[in-house]
Residue frames as a rotation matrix with the C-alpha (Angstrom) as fourth column:
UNK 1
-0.615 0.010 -0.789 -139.00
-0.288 0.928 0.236 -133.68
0.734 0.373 -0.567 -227.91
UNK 2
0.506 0.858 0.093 -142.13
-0.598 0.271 0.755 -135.28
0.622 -0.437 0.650 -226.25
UNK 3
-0.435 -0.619 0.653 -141.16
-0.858 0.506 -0.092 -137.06
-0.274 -0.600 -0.751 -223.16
UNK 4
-0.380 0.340 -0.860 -141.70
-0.292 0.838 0.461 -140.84
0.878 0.426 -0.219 -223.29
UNK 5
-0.132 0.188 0.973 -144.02
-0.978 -0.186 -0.096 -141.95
0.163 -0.964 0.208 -220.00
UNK 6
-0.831 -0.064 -0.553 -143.83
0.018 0.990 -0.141 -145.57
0.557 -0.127 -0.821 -218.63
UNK 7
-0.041 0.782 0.622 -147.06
-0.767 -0.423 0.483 -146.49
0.641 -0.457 0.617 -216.53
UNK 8
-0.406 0.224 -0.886 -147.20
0.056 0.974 0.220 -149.15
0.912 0.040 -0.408 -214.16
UNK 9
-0.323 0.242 0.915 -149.92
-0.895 -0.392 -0.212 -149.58
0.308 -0.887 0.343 -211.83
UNK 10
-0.454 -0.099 -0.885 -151.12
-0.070 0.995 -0.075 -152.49
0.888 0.028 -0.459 -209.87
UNK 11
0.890 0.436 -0.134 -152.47
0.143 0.011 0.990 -153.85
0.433 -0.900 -0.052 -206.34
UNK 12
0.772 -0.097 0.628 -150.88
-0.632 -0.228 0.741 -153.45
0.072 -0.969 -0.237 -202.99
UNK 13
0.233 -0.972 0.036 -147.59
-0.607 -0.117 0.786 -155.06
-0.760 -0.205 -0.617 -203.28
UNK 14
0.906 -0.105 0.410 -147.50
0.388 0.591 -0.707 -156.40
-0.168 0.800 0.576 -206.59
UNK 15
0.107 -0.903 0.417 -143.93
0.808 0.323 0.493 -155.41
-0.580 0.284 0.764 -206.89
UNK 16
0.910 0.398 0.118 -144.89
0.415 -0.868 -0.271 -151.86
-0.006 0.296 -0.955 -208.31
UNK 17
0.717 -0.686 0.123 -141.99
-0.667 -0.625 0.406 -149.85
-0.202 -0.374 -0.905 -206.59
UNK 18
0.335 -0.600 0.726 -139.74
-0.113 0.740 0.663 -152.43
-0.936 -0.304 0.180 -207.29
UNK 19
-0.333 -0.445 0.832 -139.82
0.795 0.342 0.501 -153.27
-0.507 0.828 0.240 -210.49
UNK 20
0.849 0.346 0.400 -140.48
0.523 -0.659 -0.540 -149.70
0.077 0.668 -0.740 -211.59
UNK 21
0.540 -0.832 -0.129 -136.86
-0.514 -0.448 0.732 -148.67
-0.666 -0.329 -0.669 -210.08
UNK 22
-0.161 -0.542 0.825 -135.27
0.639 0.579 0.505 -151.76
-0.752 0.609 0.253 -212.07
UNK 23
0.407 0.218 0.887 -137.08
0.912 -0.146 -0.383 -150.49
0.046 0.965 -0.258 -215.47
UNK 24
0.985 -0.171 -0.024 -135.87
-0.173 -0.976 -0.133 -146.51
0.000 0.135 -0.991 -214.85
UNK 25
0.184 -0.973 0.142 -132.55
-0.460 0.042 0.887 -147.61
-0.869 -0.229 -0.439 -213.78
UNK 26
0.221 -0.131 0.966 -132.33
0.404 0.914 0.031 -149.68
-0.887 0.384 0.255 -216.78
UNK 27
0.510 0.332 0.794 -133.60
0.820 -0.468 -0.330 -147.18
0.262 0.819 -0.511 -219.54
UNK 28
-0.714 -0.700 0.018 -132.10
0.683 -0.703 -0.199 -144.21
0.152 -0.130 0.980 -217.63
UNK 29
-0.334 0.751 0.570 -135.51
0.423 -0.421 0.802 -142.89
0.842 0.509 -0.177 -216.96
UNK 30
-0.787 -0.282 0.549 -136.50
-0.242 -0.677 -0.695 -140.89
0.568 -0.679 0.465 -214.15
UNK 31
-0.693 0.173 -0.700 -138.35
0.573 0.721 -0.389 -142.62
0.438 -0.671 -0.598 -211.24
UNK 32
-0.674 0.561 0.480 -141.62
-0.733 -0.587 -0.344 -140.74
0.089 -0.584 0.807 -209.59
UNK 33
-0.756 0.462 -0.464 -143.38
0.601 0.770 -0.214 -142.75
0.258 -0.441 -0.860 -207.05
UNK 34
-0.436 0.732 0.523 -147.02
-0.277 -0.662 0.696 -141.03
0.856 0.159 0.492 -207.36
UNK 35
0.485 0.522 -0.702 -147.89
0.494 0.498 0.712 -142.97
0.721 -0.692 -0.017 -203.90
UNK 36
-0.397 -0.609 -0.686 -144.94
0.893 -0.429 -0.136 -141.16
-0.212 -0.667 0.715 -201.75
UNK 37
-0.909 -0.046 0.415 -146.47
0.035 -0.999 -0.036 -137.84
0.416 -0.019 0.909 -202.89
UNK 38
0.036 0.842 -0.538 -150.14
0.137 0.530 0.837 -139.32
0.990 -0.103 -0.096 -201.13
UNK 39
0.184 -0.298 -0.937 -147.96
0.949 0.301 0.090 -140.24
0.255 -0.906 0.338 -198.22
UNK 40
-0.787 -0.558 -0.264 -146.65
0.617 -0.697 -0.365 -136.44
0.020 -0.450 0.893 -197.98
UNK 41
-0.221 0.838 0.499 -150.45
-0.702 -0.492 0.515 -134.81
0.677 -0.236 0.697 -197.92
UNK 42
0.340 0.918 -0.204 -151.22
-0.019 0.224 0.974 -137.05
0.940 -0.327 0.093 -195.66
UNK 43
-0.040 -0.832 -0.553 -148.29
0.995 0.017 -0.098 -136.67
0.091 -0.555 0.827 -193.49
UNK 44
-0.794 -0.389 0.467 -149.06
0.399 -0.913 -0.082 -132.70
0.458 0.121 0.881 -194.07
UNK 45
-0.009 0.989 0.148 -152.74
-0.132 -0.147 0.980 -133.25
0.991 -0.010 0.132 -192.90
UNK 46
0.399 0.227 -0.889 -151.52
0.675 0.583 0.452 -135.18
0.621 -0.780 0.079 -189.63
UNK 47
-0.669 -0.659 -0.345 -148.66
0.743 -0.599 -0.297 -132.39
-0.011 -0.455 0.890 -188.94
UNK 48
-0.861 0.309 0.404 -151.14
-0.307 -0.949 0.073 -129.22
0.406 -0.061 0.912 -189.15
UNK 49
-0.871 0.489 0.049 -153.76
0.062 0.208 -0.976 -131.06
-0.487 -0.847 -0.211 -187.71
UNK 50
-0.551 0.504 -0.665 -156.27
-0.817 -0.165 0.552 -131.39
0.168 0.848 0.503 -190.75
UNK 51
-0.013 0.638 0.770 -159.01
-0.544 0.641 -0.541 -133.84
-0.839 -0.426 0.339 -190.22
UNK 52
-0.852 -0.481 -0.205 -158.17
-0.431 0.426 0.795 -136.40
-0.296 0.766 -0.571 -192.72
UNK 53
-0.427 0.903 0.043 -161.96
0.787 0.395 -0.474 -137.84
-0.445 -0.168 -0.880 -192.34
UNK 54
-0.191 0.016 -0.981 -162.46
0.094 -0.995 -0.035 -133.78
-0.977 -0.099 0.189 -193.59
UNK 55
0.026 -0.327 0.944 -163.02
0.924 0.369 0.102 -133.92
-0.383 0.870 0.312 -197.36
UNK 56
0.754 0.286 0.592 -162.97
0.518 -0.813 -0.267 -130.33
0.405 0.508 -0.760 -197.54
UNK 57
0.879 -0.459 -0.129 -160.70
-0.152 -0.525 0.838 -129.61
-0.452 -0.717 -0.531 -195.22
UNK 58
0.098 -0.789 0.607 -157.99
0.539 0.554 0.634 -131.58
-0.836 0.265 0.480 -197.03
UNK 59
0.592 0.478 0.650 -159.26
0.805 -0.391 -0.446 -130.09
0.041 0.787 -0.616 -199.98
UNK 60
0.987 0.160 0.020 -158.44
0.138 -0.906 0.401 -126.86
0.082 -0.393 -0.916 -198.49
UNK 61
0.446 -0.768 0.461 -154.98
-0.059 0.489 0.871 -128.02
-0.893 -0.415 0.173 -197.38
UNK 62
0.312 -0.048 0.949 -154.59
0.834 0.492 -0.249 -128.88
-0.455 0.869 0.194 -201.17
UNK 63
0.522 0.223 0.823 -155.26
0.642 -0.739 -0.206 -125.57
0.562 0.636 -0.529 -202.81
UNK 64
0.978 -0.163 0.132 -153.16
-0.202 -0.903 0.378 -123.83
0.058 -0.396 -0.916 -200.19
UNK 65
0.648 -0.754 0.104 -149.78
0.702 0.645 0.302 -126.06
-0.295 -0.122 0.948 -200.58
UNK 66
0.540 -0.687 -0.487 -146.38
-0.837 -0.377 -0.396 -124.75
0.088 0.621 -0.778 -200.98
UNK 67
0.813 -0.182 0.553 -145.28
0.245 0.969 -0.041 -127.57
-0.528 0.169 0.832 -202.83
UNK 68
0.463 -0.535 -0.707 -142.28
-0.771 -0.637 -0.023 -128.14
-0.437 0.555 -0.707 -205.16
UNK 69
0.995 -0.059 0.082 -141.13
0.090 0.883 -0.460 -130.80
-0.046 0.465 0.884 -207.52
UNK 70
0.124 -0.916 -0.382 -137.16
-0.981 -0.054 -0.189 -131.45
0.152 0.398 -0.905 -207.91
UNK 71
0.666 -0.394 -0.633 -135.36
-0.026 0.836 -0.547 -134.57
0.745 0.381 0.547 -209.49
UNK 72
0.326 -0.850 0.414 -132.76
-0.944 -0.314 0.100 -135.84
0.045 -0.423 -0.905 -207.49
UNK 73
-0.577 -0.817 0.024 -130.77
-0.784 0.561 0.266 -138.91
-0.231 0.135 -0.964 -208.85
UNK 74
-0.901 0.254 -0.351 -133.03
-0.300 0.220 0.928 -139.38
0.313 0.942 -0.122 -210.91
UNK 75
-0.224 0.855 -0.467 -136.11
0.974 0.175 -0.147 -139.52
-0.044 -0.487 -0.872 -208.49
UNK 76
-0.309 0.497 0.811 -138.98
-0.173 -0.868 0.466 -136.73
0.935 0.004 0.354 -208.58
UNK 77
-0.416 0.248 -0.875 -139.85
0.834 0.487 -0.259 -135.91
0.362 -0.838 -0.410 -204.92
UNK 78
0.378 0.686 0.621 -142.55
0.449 -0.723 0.525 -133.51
0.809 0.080 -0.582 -203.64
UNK 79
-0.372 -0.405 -0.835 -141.51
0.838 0.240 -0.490 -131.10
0.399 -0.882 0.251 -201.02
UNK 80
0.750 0.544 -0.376 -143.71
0.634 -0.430 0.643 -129.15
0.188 -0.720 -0.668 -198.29
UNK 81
0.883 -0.401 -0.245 -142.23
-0.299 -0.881 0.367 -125.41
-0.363 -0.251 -0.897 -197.38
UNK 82
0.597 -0.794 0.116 -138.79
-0.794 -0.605 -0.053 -127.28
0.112 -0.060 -0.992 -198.64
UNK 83
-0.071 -0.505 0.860 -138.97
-0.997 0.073 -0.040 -130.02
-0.043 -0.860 -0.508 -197.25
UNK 84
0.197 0.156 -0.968 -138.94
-0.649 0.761 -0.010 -133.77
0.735 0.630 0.251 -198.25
UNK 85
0.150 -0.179 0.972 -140.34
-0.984 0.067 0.165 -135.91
-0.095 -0.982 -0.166 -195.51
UNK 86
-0.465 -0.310 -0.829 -138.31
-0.470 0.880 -0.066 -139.32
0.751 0.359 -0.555 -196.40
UNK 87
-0.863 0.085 -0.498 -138.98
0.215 0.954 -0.210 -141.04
0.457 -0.289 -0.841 -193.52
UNK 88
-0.840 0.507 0.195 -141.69
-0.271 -0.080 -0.959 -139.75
-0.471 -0.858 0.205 -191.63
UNK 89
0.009 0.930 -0.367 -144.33
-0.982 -0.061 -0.177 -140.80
-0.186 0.362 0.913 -194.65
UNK 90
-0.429 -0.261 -0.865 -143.17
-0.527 0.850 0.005 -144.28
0.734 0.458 -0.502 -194.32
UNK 91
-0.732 0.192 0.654 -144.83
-0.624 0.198 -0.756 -144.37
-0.274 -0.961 -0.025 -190.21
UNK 92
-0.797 0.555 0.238 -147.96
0.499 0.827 -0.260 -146.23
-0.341 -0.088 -0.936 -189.62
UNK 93
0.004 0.665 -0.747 -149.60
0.530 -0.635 -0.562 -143.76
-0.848 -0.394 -0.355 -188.39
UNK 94
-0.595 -0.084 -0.799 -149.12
-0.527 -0.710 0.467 -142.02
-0.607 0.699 0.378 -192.09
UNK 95
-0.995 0.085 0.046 -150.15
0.096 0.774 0.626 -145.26
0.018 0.628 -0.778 -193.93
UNK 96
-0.552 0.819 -0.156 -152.84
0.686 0.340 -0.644 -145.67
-0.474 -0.462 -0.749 -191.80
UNK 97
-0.547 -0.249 -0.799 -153.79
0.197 -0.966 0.166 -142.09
-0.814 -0.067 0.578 -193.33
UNK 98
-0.899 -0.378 -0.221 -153.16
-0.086 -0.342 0.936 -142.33
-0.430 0.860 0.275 -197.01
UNK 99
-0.271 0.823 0.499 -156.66
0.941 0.117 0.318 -144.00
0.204 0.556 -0.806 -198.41
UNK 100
0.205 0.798 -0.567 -158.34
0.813 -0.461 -0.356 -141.68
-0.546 -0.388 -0.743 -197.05
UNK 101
-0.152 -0.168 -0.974 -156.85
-0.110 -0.976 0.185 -138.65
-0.982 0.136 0.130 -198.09
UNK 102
-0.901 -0.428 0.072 -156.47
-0.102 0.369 0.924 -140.49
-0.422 0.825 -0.376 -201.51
UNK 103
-0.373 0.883 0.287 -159.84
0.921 0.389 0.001 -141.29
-0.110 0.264 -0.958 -201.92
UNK 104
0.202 0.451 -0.869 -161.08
0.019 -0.889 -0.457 -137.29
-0.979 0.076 -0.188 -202.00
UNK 105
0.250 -0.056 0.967 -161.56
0.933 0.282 -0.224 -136.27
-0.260 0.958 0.123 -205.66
UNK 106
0.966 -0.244 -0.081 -160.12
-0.257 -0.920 -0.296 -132.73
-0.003 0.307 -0.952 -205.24
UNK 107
0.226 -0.970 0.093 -156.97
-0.532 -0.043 0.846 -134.29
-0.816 -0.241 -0.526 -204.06
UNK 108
0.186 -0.387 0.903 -156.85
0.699 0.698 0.155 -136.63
-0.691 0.602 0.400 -206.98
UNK 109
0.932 0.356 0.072 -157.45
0.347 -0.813 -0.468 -133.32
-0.108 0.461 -0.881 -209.20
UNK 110
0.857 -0.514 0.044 -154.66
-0.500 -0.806 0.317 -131.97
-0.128 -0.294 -0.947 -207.84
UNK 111
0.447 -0.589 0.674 -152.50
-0.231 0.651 0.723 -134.59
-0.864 -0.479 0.155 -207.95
UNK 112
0.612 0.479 0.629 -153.07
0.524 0.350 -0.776 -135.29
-0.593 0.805 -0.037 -211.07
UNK 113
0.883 -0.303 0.357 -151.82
0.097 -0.628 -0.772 -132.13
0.459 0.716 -0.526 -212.60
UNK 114
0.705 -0.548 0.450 -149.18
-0.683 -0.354 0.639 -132.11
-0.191 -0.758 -0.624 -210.20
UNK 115
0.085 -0.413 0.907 -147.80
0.404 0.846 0.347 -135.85
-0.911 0.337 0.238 -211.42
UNK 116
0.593 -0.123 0.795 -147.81
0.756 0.425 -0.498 -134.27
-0.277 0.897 0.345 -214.79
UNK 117
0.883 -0.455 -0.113 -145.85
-0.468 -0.844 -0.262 -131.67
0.024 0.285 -0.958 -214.52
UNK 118
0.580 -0.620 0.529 -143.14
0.072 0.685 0.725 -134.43
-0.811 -0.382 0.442 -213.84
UNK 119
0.754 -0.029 0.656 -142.52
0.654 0.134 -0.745 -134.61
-0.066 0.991 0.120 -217.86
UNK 120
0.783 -0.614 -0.098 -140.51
-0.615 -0.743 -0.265 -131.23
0.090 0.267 -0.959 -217.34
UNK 121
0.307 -0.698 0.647 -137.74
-0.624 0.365 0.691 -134.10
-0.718 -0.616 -0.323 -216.16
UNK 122
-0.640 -0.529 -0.557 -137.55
-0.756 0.304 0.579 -135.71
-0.137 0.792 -0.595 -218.99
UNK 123
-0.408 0.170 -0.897 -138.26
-0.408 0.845 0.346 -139.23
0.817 0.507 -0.275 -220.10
UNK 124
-0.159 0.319 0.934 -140.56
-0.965 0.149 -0.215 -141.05
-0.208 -0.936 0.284 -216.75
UNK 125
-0.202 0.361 -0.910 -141.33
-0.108 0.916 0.387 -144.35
0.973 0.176 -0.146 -215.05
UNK 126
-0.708 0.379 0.596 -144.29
-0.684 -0.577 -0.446 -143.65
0.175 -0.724 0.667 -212.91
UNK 127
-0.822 0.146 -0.550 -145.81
0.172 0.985 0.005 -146.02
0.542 -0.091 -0.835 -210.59
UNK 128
-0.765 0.609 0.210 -148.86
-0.587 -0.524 -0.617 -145.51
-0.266 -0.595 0.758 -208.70
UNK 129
-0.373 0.687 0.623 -153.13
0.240 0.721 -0.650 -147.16
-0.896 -0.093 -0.434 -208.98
UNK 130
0.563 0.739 0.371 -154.39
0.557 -0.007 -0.830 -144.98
-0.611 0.674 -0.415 -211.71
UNK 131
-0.198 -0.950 -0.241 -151.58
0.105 -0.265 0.958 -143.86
-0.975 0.165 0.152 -213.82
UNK 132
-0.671 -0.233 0.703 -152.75
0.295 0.787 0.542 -145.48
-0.680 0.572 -0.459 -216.74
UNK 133
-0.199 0.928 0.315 -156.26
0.976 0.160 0.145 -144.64
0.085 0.336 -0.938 -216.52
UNK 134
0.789 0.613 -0.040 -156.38
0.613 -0.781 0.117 -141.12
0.041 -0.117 -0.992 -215.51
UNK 135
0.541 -0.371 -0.755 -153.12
0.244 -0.790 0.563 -139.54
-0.805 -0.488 -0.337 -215.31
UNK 136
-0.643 -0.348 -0.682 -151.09
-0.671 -0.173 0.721 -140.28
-0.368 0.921 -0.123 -218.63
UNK 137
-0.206 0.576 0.791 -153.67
-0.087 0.794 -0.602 -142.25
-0.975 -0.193 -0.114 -220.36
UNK 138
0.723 0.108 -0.682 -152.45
-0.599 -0.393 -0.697 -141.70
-0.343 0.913 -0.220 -223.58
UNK 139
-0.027 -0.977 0.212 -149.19
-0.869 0.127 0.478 -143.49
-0.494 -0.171 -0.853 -223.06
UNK 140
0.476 0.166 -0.863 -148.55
-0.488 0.867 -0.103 -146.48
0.731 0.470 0.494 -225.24
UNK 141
-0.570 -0.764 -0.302 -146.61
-0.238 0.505 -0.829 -147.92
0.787 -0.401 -0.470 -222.23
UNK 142
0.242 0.673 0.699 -148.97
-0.935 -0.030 0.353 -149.29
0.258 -0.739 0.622 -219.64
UNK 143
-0.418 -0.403 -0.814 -148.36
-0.011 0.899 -0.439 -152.23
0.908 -0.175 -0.380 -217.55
UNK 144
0.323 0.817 0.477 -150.35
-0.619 -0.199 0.760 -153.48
0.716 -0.541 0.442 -214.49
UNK 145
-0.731 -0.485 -0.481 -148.64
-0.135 0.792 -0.595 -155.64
0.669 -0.370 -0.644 -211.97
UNK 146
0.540 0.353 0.764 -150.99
-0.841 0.187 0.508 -157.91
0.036 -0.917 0.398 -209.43
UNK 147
-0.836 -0.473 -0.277 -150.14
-0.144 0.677 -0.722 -161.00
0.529 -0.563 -0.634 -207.34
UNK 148
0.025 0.840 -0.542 -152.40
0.204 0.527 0.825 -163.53
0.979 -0.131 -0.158 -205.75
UNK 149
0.795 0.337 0.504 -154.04
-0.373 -0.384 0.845 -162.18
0.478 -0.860 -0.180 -202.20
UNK 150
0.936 -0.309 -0.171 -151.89
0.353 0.803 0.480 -164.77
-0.010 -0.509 0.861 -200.37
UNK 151
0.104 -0.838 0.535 -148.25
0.849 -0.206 -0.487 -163.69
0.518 0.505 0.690 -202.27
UNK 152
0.276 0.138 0.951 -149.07
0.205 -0.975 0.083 -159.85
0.939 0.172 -0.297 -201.10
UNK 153
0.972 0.205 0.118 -150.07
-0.104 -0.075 0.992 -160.63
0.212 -0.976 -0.051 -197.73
UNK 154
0.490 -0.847 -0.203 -146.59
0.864 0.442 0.242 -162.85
-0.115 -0.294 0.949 -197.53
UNK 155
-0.163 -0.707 0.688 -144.36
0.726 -0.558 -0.401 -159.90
0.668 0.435 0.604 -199.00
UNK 156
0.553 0.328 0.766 -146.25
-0.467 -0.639 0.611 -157.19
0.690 -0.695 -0.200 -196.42
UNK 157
0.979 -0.023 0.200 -145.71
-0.198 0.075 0.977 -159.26
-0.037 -0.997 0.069 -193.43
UNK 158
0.157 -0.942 0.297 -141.44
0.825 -0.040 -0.564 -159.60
0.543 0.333 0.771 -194.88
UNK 159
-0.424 -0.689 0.588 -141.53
0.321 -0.721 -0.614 -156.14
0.847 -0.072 0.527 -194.40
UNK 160
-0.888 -0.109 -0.447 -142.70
0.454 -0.361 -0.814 -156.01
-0.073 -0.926 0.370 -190.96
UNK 161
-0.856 0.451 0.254 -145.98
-0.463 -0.886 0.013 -154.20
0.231 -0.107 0.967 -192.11
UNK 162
-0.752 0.614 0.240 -149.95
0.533 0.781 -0.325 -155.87
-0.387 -0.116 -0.915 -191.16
UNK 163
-0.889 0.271 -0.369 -152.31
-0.431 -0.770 0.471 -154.69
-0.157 0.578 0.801 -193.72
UNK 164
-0.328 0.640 0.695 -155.52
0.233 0.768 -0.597 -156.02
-0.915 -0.033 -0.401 -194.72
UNK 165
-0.862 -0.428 -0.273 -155.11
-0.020 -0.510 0.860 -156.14
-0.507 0.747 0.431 -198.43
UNK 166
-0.438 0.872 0.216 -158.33
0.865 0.343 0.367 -157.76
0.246 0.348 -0.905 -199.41
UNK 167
0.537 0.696 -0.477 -160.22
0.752 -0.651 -0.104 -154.29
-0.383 -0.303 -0.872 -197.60
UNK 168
0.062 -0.699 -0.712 -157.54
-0.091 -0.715 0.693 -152.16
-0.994 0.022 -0.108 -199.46
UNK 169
-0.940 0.149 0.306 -157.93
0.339 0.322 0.884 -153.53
0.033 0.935 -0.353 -203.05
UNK 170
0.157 0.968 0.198 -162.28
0.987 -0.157 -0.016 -152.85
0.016 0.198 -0.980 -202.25
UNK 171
0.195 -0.114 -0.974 -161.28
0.333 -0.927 0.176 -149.20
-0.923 -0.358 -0.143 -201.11
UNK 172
-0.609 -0.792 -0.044 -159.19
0.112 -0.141 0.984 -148.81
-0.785 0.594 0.175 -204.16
UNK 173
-0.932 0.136 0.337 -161.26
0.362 0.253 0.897 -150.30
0.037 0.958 -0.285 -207.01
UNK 174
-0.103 0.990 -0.093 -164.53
0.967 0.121 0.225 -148.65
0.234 -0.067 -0.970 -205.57
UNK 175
-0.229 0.106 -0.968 -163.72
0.609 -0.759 -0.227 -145.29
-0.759 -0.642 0.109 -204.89
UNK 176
0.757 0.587 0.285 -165.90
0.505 -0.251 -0.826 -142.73
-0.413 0.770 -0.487 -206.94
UNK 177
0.895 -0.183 -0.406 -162.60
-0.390 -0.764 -0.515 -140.93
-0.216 0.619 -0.755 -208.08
UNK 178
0.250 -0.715 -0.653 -159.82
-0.950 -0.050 -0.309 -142.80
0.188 0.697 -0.692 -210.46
UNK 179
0.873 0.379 0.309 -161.05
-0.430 0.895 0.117 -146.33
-0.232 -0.235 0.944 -209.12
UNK 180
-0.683 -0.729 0.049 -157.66
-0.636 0.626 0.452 -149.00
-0.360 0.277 -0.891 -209.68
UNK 181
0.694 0.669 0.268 -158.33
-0.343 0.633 -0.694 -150.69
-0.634 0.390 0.668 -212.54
UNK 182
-0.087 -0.850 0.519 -156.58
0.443 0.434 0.785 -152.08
-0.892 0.299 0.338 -215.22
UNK 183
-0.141 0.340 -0.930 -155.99
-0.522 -0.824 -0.222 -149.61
-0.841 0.454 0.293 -218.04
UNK 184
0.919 0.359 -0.164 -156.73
-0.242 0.183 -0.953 -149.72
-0.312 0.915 0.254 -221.69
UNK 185
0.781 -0.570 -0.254 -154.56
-0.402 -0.148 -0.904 -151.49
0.478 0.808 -0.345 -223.82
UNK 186
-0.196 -0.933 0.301 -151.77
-0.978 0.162 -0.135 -152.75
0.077 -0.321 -0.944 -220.59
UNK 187
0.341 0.187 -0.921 -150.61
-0.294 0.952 0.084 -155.57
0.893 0.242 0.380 -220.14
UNK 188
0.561 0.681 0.470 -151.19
-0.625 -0.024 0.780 -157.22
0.543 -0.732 0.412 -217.62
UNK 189
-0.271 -0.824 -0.498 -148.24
-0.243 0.559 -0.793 -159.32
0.931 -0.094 -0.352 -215.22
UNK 190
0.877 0.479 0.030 -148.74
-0.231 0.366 0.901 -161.38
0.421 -0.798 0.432 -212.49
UNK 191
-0.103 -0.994 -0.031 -145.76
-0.809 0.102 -0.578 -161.43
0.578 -0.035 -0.815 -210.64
UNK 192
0.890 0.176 0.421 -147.05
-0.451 0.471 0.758 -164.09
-0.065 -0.864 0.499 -207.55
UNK 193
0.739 -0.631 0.238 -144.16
0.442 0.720 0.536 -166.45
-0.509 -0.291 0.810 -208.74
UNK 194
0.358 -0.872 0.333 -141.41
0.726 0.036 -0.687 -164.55
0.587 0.488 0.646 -210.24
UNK 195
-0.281 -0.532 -0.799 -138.75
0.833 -0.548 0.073 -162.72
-0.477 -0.645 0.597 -209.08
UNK 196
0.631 0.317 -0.709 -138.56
-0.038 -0.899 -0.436 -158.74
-0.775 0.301 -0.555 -209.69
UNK 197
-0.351 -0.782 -0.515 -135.60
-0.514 -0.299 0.804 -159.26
-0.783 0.547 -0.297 -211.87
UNK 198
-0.706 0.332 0.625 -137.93
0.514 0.848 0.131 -161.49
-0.487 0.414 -0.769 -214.10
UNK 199
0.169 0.962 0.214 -140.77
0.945 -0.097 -0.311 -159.15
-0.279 0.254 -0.926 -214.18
UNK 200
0.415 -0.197 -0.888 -139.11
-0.048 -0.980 0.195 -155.96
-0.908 -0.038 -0.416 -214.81
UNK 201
-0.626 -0.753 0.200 -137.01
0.126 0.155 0.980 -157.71
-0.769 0.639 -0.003 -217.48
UNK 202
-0.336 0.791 0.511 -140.33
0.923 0.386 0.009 -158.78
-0.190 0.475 -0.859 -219.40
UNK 203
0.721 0.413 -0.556 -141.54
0.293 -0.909 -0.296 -154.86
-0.628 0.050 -0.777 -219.02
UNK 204
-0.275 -0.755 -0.595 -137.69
-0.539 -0.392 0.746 -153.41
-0.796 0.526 -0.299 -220.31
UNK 205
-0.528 0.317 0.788 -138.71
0.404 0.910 -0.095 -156.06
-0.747 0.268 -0.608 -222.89
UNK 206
0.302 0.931 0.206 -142.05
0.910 -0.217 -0.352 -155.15
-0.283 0.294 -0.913 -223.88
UNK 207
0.597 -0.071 -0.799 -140.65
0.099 -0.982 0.161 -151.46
-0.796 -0.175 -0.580 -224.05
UNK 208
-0.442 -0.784 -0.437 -137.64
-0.380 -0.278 0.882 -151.65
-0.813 0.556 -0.175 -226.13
UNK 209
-0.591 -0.159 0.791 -139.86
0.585 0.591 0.556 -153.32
-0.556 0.791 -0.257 -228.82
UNK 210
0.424 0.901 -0.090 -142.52
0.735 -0.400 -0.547 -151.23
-0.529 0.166 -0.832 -228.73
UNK 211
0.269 -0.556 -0.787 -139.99
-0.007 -0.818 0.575 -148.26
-0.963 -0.149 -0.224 -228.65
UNK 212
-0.603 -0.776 0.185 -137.88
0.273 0.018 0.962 -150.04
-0.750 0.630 0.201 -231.69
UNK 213
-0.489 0.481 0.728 -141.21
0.862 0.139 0.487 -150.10
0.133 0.866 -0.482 -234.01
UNK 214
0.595 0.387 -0.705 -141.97
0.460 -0.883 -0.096 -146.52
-0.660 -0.267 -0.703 -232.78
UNK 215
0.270 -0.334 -0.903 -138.83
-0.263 -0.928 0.264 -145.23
-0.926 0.166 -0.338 -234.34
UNK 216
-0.848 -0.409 0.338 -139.28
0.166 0.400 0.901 -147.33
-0.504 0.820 -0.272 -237.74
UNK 217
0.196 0.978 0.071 -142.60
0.790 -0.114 -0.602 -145.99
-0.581 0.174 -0.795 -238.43
């Protein structure tokens, strides 16, 4: 049986990671944050000492990975020789990292097929910028979450982080490989004023109808 693949990408805190845990937890689908596996090449680039500024080097770095995918409670997490670095890709000094590495089109390559191999888990609800558009972009499930510059900024500086989302959205939607856009066909949610339990509901929503007239065809 074909898995079924949720998609939901979006800007800098639009509520992505949030309301993509609600929807899996909801459906019973299996959670893979396609941004934490970013954070762990670039966290693998800072530990071996890989010029991240390097687009070949990384590259390199890429094509030489011992990686490994395993589910656990219902989350898909990437791990390095073994190893699943929870907290250490959460530093600044990783963040500070991630575009960059992100922005190389071998690493998106790679990623890429890597994020699909996820399916072997079953049913998914994968969050991430270009989900939609370049990784399952077949999916009839696509959803885009943004929020107004102002909202984002507020929700960053909650969690303690200082970002400069406005130069992170240009990075994003301008880079020559899997730009963040808004795919074909999703629909589109502004979360600025609702809660997550609002906007996730509206997705579970949107899903279970789609789903119901999927299996009455």
């Amino acid at each position: 049986m074909k898995s079924t693949v949720i998609a939901i990408d979006g800007t800098s805190a639009s509520g992505k990671s949030t309301n993509a845990k609600l929807v899996a937890k909801a459906l019973g689908y299996v959670y893979v944050d396609t941004g934490a596996m970013y954070r762990t090449l670039a966290w693998d680039c800072l530990q071996k000492k890989v010029d991240i500024h390097d687009a070949k080097a990384v590259a390199g770095l890429c094509r030489r990975w011992k990686t490994r995918l395993e589910c656990v409670d219902g989350r898909v997490r990437l791990l390095v020789d073994g190893y699943y670095p929870q907290k250490e890709i959460r530093t600044a000094e990783t963040s500070a990292a991630v575009p960059h590495v992100a922005a190389i089109p071998k690493v998106r390559d790679w990623m890429k097929k890597k994020q699909r191999e996820c399916v072997r888990f079953g049913n998914l609800v994968m969050e991430g910028r270009d989900i939609g558009t370049n990784v399952f972009p077949d999916t009839e499930h696509k959803f885009f979450l943004d929020a107004s510059l102002a909202e984002r900024a507020r929700r960053r500086a909650a969690d303690g982080v200082q970002e400069n989302l406005a130069a992170r959205d240009q990075r994003d939607s301008q880079r020559a490989a899997a730009p963040l856009m808004v795919p074909l066909g999703a629909r589109v949610i502004n979360t600025s004023h609702l809660t997550a339990q609002q906007s996730s509901s509206a997705i579970i929503a949107d899903i279970k109808k789609r789903l119901k007239t999927d299996d009455t065809r």
